[in-house]
N, C-alpha and C positions, 0 to 999 in steps of 0.2 A: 586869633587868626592863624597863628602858627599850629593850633594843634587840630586847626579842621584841615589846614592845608598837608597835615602829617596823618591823619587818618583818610584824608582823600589820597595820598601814593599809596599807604597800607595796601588800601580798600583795590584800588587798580594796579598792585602790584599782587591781587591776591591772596595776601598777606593775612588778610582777617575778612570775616564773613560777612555777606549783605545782611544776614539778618541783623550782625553785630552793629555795623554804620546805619542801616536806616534809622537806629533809635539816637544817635550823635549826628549824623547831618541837621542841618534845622532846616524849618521850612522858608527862613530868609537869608540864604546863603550868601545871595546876593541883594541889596536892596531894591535896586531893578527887575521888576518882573521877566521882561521879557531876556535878559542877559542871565535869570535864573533858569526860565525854560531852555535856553541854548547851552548850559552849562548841563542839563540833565540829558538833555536829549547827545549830548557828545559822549556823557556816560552811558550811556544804552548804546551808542553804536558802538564804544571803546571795549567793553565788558561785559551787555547784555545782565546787568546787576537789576536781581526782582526786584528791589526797594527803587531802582531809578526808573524801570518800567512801569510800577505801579505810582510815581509821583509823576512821570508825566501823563501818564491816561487823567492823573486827576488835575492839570492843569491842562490838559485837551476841556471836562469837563467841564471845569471851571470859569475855562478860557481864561487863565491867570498866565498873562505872559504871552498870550497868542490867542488865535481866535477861537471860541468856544466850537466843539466838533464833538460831537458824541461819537460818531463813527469810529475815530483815532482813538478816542479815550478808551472802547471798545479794544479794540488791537492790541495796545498798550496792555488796557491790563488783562486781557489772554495773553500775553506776553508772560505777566507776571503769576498768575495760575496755572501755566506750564510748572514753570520756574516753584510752586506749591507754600507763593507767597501769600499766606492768610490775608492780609490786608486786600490785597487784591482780587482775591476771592469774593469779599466779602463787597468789596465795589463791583465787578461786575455784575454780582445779583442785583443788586437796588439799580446798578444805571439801567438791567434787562427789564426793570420794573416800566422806565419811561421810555422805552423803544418797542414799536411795532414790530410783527414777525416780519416783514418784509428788511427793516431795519438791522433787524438782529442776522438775516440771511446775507444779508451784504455783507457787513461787517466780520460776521463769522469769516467769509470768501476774502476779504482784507487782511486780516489776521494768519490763514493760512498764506497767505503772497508772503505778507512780511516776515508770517519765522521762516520761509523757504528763503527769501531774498538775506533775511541775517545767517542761516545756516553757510548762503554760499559765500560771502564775506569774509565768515572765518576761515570758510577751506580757502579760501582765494588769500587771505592772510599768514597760515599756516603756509601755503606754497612758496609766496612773496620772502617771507622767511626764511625757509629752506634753501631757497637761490641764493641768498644773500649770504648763509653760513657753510 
């Protein structure tokens, strides 16, 4: 417990790399699903880390922890194919396998909101920052 709890500060202290911790986080961090999915999705909005983009698109998909959404799982992992996280790459082609073009238009239009809406987050937290110091 101690040393996932010390590669998770590493990890959001930027300390060492997402590709480094995707391969050491496990996929049952937590035994509770749905208190696993709030734990990742806090990571994505903390740090924007492709390994925690690309685990919650696959618990969008899965609906492990929340309710099944292809849409999200979608978003997520173009999140993490920005980001030029193989895993994720590699899930959006197979999920683009079970979505219709209409599907995929959407989604795509989702994806562009939420890297705009996380892009402005950071500058709004970089600001928040700089007032304070």
């Amino acid at each position: 417990m101690l040393k996932k709890m010390l590669l998770i500060g590493l990890l959001s202290a930027g300390l060492i790399s997402t590709a480094f911790a995707s391969d050491y986080i496990p996929p049952a961090h937590y035994q509770d699903p749905a208190k696993e999915f709030n734990f990742v999705k806090g990571v994505v909005h903390r740090t924007s880390a492709a390994w925690a983009e690309y685990k919650l698109g696959k618990y969008y998909e899965t609906g492990y922890g929340t309710k099944q959404d292809n849409l999200q799982a979608y978003v997520w992992y173009k999140m993490g194919v920005i980001d030029k996280f193989k895993p994720a790459i590699i899930a959006l082609n197979n999920l683009k396998e079970k979505m219709t073009l209409a599907q995929i238009k959407t989604a795509e239009q989702l994806a562009y909101s939420t890297q705009n809406q996380l892009g402005m987050e950071a500058i709004n937290d970089v600001r928040n920052f700089n007032h304070q110091h």
